[in-house]
PDB file of N, H, CA, C and O in Angstrom:
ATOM      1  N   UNK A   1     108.001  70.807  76.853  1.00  0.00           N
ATOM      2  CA  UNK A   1     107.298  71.796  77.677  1.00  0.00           C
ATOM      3  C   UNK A   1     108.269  72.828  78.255  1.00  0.00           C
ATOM      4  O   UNK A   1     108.030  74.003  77.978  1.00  0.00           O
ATOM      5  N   UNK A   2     109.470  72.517  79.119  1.00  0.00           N
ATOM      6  H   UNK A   2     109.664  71.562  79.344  1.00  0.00           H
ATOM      7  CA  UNK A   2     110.335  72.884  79.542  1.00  0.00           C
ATOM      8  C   UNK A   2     110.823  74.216  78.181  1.00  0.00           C
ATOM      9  O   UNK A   2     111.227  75.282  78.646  1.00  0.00           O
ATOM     10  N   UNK A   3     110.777  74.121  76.927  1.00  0.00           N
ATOM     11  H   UNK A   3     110.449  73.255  76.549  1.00  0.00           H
ATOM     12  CA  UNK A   3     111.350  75.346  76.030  1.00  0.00           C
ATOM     13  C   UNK A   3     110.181  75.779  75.897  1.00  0.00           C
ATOM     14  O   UNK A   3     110.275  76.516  74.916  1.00  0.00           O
ATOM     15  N   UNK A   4     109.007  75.808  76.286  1.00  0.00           N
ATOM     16  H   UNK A   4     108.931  75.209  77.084  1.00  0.00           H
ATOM     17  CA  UNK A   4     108.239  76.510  75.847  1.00  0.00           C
ATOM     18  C   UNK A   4     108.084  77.269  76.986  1.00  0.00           C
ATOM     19  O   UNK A   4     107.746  78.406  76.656  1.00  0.00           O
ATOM     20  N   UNK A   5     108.229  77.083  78.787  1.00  0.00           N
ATOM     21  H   UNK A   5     108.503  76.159  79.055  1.00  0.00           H
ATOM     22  CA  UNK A   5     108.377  77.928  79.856  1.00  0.00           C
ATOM     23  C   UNK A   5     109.571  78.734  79.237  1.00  0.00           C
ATOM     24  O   UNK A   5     109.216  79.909  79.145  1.00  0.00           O
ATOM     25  N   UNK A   6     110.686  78.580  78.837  1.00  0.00           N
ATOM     26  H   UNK A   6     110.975  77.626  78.912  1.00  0.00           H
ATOM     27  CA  UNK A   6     112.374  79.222  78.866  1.00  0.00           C
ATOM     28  C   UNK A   6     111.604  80.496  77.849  1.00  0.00           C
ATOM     29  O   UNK A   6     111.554  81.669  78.216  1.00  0.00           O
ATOM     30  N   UNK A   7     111.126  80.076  76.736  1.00  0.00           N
ATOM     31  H   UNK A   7     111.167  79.122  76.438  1.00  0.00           H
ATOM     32  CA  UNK A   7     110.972  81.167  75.909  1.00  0.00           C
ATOM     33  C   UNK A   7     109.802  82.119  76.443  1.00  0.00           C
ATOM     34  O   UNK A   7     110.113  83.307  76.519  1.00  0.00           O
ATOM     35  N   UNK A   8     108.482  81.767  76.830  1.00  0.00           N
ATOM     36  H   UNK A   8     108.229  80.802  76.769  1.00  0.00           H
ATOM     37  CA  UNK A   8     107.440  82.302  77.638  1.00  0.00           C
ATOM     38  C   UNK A   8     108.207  83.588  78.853  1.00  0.00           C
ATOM     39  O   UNK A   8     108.062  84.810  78.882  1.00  0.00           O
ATOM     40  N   UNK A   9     108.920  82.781  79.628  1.00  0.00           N
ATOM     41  H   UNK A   9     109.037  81.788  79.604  1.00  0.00           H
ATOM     42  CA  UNK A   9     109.743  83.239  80.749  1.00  0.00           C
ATOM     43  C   UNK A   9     110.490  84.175  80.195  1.00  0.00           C
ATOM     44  O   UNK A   9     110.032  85.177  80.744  1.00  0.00           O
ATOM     45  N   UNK A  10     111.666  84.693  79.197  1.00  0.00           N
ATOM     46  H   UNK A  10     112.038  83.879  78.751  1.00  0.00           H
ATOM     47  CA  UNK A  10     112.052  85.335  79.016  1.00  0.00           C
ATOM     48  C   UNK A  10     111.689  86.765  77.800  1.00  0.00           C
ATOM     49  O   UNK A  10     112.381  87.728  77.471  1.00  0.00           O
ATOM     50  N   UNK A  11     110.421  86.365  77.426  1.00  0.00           N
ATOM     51  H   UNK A  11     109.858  85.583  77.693  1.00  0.00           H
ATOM     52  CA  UNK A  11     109.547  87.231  76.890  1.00  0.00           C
ATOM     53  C   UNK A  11     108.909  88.028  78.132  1.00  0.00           C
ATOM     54  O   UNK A  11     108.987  89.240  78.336  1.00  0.00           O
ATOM     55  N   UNK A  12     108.446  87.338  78.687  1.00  0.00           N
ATOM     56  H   UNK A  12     108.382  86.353  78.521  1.00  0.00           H
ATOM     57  CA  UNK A  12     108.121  87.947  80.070  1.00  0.00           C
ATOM     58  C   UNK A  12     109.125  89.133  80.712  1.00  0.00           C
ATOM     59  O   UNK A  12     108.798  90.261  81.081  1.00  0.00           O
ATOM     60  N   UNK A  13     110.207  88.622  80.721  1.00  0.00           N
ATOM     61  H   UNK A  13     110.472  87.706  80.421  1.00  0.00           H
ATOM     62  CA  UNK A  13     111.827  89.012  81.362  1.00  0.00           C
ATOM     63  C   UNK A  13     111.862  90.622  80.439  1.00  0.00           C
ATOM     64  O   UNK A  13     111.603  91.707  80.959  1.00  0.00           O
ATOM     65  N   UNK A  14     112.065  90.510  79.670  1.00  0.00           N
ATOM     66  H   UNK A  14     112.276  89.629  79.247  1.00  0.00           H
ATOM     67  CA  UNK A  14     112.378  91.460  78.380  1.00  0.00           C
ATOM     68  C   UNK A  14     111.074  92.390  78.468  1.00  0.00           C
ATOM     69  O   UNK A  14     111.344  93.532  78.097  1.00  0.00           O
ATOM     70  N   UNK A  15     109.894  92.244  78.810  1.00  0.00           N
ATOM     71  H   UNK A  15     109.675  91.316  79.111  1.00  0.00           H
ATOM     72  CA  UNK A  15     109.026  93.112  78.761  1.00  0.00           C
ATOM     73  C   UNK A  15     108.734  94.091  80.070  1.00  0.00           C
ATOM     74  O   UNK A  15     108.257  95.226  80.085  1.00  0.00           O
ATOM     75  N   UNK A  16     109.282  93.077  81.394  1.00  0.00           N
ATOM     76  H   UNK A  16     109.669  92.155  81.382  1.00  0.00           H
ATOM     77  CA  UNK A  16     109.147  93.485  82.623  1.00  0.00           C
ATOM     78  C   UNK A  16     110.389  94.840  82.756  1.00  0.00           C
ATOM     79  O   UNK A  16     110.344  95.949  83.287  1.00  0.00           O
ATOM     80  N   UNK A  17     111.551  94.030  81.921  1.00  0.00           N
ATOM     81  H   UNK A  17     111.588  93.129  81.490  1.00  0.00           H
ATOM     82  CA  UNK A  17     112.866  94.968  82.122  1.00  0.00           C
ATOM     83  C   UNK A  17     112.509  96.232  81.440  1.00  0.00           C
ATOM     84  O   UNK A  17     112.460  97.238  82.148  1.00  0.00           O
ATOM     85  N   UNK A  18     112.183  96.368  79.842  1.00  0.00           N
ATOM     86  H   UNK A  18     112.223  95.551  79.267  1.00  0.00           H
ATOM     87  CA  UNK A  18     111.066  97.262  78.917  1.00  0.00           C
ATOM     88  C   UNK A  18     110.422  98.199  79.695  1.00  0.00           C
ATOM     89  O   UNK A  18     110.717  99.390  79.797  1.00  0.00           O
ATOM     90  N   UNK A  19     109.802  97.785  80.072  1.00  0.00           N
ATOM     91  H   UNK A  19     109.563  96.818  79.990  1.00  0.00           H
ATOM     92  CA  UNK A  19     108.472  98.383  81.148  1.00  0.00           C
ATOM     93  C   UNK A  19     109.689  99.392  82.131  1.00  0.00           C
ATOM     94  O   UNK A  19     110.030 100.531  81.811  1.00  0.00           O
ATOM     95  N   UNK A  20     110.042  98.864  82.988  1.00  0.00           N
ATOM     96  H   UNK A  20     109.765  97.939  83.249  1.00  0.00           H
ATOM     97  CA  UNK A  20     110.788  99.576  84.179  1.00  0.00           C
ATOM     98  C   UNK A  20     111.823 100.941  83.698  1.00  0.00           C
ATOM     99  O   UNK A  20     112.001 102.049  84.203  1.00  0.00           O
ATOM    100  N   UNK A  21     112.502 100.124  82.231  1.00  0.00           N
ATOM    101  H   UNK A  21     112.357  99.223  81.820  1.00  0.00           H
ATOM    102  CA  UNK A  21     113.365 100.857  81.510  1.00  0.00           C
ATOM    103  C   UNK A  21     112.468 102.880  81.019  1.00  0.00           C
ATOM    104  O   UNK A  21     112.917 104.024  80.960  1.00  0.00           O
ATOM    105  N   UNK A  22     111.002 102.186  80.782  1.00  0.00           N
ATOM    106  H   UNK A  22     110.637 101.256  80.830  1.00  0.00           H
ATOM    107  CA  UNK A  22     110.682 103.236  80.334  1.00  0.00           C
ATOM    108  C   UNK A  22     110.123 103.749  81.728  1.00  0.00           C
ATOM    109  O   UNK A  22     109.978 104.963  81.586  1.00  0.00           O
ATOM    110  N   UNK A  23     109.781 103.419  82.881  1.00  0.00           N
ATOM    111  H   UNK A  23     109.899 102.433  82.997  1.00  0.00           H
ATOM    112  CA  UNK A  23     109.262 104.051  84.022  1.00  0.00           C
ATOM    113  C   UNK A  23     110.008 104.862  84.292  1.00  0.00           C
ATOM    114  O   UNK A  23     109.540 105.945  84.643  1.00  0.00           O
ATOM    115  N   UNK A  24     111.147 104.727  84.255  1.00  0.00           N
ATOM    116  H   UNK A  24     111.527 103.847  83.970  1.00  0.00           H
ATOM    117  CA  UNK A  24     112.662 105.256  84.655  1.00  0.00           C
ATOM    118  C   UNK A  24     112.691 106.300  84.037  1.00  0.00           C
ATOM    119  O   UNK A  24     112.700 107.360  84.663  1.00  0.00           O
ATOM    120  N   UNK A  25     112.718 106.277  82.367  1.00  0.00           N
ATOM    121  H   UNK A  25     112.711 105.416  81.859  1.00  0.00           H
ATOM    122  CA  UNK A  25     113.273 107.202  81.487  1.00  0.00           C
ATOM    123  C   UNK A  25     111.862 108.148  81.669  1.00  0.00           C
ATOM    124  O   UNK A  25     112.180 109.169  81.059  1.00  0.00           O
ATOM    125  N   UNK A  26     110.788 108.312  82.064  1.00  0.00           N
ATOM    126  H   UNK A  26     110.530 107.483  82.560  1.00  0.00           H
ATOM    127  CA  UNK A  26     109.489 109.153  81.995  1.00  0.00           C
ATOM    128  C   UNK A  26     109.832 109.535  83.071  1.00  0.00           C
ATOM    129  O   UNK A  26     110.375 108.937  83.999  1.00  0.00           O
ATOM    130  N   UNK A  27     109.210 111.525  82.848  1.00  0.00           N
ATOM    131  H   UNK A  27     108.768 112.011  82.094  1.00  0.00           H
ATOM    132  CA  UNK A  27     109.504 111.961  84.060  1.00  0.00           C
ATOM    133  C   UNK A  27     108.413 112.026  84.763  1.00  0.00           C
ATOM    134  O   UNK A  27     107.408 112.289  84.104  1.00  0.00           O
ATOM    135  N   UNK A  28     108.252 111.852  86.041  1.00  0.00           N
ATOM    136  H   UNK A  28     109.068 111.638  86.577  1.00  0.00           H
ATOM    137  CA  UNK A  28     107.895 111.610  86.859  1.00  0.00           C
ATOM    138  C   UNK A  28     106.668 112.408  87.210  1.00  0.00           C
ATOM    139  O   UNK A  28     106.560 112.135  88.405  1.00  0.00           O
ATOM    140  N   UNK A  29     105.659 113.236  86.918  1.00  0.00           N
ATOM    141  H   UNK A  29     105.747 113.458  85.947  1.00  0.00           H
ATOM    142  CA  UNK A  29     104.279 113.791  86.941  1.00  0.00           C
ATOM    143  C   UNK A  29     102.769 113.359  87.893  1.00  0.00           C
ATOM    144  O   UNK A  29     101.861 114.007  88.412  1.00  0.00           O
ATOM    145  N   UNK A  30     102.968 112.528  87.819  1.00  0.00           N
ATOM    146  H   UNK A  30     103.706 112.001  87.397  1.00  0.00           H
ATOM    147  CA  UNK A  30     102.103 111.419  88.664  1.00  0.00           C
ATOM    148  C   UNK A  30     102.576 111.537  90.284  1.00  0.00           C
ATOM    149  O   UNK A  30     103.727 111.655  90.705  1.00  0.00           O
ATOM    150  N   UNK A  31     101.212 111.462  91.123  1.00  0.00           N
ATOM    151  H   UNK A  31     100.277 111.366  90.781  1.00  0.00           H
ATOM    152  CA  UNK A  31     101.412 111.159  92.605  1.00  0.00           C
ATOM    153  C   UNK A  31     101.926 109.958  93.136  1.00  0.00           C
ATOM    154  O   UNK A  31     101.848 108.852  92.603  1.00  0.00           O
ATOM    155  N   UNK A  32     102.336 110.172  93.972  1.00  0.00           N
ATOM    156  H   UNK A  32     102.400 111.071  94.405  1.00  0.00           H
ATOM    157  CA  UNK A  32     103.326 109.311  94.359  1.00  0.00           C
ATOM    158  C   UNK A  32     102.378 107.847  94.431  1.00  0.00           C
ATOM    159  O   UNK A  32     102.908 106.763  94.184  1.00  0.00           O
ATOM    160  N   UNK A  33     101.206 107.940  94.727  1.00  0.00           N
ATOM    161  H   UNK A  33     100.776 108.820  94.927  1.00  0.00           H
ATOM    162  CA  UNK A  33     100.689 106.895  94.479  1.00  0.00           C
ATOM    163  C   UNK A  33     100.155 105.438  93.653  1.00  0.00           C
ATOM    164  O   UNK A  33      99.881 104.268  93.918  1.00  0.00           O
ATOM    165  N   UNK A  34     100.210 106.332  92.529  1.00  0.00           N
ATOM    166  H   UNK A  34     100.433 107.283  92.314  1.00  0.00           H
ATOM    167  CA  UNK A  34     100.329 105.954  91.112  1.00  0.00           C
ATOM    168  C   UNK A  34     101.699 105.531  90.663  1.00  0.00           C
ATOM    169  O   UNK A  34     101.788 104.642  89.816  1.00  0.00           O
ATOM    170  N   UNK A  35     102.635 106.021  91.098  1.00  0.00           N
ATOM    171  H   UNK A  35     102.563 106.743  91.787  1.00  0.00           H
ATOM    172  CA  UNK A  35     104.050 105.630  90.518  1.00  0.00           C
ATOM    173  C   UNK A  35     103.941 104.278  91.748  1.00  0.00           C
ATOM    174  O   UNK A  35     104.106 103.238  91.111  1.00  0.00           O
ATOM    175  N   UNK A  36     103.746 103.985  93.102  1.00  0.00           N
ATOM    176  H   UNK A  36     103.612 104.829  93.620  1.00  0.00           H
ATOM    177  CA  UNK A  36     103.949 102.868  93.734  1.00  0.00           C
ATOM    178  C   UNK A  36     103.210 101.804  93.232  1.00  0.00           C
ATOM    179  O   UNK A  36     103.637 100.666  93.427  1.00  0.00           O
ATOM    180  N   UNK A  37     101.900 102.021  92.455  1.00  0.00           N
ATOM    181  H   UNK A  37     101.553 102.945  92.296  1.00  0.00           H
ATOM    182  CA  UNK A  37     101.247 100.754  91.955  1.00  0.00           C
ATOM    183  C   UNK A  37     102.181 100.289  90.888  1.00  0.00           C
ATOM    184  O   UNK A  37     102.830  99.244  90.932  1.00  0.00           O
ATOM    185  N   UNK A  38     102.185 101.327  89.752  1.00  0.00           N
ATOM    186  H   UNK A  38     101.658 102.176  89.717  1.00  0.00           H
ATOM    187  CA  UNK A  38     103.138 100.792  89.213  1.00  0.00           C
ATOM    188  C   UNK A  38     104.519  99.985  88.826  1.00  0.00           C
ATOM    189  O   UNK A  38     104.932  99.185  87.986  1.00  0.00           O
ATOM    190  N   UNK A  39     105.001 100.772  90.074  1.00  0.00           N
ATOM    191  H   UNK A  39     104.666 101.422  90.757  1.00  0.00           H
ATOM    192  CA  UNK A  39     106.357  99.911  90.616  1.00  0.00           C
ATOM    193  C   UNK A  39     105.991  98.272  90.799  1.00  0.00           C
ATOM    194  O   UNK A  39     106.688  97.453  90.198  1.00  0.00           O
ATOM    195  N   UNK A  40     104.850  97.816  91.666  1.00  0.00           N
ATOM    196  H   UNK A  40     104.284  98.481  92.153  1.00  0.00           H
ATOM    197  CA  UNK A  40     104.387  97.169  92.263  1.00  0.00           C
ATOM    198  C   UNK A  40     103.827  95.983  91.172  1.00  0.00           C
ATOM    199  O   UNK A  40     104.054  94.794  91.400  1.00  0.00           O
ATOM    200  N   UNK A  41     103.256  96.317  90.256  1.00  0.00           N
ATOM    201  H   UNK A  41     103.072  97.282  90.071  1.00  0.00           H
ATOM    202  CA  UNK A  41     102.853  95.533  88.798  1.00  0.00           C
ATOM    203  C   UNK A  41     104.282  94.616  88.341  1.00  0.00           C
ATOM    204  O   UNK A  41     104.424  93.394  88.299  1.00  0.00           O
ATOM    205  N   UNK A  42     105.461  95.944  87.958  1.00  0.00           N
ATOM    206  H   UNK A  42     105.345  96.937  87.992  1.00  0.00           H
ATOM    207  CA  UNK A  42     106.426  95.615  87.589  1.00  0.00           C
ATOM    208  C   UNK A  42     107.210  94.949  88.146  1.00  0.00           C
ATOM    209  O   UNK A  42     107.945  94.258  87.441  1.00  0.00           O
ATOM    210  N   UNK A  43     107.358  94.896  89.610  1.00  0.00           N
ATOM    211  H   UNK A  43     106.761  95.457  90.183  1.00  0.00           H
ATOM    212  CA  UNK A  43     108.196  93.972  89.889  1.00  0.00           C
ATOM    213  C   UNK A  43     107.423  92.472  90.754  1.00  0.00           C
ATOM    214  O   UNK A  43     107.917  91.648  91.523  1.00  0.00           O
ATOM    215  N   UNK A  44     106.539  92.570  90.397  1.00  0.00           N
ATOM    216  H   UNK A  44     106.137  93.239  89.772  1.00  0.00           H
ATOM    217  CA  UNK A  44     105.098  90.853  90.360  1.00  0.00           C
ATOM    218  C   UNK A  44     105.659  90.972  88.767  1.00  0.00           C
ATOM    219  O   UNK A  44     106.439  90.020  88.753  1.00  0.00           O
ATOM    220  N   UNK A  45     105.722  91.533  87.507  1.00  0.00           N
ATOM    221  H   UNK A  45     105.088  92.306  87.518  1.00  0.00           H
ATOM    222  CA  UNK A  45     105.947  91.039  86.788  1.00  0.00           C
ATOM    223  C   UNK A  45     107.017  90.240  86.585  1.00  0.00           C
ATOM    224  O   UNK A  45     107.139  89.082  86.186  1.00  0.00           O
ATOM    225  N   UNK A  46     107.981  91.317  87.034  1.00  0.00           N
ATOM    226  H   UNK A  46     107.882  92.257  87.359  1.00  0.00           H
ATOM    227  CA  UNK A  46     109.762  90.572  87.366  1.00  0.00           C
ATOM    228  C   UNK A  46     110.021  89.562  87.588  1.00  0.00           C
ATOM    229  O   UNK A  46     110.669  88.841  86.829  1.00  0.00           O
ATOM    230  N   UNK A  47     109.616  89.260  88.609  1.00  0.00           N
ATOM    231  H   UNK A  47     109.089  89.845  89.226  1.00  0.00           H
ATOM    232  CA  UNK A  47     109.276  88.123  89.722  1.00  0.00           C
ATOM    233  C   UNK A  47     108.874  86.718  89.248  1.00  0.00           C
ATOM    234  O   UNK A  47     109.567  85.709  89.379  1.00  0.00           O
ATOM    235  N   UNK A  48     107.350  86.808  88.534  1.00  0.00           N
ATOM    236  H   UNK A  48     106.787  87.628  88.427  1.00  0.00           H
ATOM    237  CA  UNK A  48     106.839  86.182  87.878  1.00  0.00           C
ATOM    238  C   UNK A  48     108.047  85.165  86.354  1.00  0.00           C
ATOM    239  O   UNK A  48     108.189  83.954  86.186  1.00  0.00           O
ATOM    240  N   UNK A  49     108.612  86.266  85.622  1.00  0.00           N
ATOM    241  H   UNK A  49     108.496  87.250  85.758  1.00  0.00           H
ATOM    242  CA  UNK A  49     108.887  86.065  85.013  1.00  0.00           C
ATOM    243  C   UNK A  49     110.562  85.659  85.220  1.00  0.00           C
ATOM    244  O   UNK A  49     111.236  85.227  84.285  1.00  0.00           O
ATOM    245  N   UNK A  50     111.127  85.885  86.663  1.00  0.00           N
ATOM    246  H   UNK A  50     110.580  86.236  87.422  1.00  0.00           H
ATOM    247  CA  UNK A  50     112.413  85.284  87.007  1.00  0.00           C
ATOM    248  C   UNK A  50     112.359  84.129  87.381  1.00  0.00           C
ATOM    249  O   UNK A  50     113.347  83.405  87.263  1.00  0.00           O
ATOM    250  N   UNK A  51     110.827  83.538  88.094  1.00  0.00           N
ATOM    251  H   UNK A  51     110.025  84.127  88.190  1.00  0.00           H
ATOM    252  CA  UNK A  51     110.688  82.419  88.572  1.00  0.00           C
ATOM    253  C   UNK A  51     110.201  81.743  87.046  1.00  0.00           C
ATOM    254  O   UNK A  51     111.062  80.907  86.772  1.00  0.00           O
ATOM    255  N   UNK A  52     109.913  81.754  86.744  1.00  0.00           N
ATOM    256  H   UNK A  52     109.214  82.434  86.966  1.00  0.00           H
ATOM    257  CA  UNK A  52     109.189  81.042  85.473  1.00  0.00           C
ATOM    258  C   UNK A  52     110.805  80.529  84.323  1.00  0.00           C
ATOM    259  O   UNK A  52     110.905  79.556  83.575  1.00  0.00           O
ATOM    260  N   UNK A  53     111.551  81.325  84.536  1.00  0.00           N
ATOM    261  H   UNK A  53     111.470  82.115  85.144  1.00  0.00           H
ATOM    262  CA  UNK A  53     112.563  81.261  83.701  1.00  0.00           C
ATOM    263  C   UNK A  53     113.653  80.437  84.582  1.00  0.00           C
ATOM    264  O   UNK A  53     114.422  79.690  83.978  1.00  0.00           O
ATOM    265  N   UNK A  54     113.717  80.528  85.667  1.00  0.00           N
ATOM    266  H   UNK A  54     113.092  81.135  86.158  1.00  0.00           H
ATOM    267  CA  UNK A  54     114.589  79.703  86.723  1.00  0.00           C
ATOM    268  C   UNK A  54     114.175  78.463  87.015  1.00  0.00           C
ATOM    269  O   UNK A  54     114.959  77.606  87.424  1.00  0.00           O
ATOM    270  N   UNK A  55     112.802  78.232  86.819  1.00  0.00           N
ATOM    271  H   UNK A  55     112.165  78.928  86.487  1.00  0.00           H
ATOM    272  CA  UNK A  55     111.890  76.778  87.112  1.00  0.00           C
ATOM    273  C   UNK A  55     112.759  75.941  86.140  1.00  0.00           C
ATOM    274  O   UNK A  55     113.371  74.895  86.357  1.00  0.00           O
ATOM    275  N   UNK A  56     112.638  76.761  84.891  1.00  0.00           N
ATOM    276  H   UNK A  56     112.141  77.611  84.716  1.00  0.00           H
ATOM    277  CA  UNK A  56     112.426  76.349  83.375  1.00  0.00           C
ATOM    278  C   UNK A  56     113.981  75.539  83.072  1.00  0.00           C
ATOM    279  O   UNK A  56     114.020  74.440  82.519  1.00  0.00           O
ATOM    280  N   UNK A  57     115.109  76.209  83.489  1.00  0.00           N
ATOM    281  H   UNK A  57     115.078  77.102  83.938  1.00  0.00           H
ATOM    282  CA  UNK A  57     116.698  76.053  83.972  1.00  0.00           C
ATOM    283  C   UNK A  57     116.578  74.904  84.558  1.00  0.00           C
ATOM    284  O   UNK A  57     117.012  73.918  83.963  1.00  0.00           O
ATOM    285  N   UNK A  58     115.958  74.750  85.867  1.00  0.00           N
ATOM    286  H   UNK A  58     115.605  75.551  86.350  1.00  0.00           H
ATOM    287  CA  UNK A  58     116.349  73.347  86.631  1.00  0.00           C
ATOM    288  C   UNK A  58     115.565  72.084  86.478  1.00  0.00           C
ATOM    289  O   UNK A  58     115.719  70.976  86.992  1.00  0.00           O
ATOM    290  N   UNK A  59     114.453  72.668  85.415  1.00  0.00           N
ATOM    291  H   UNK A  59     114.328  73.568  84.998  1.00  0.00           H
ATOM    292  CA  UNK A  59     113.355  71.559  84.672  1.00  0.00           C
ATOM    293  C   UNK A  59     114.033  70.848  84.139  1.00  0.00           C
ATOM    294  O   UNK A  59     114.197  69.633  84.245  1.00  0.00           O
ATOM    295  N   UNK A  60     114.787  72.133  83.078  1.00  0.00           N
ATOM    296  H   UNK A  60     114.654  73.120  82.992  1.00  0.00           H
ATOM    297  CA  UNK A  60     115.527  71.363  81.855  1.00  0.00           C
ATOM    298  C   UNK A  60     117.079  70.171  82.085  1.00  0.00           C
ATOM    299  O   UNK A  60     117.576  69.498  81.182  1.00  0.00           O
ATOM    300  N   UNK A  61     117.522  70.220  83.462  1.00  0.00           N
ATOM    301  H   UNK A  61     117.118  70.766  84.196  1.00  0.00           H
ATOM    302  CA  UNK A  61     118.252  69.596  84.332  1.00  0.00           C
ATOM    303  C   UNK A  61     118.104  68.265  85.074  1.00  0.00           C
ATOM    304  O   UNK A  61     118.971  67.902  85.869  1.00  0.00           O
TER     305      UNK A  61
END
């Protein structure tokens, strides 16, 4: 179970980082409001997917 969180978790990781990478690189057009939800998705995704991958580390321990 434990490799199937590690790999889950860092698919997660890689898509959250993805995501932010391109928030970053897009310029910025949108009200400021819209860019804070977004932010806000992405880093519950982060999050999600740092804890899921850190569980997964001290599972496997």
């Amino acid at each position: 179970m434990s490799g199937l969180f590690t790999v889950v978790g860092s698919v997660l990781a890689l898509l959250a980082f993805g995501m932010l990478t391109a928030w970053i690189l897009t310029p910025k057009r949108q009200p400021a409001r819209r860019s804070r939800r977004g932010w806000g998705g992405i880093f519950l995704l982060a999050a999600a997917a740092t804890a899921m991958y850190l569980s997964s580390l001290f599972s496997s321990e």
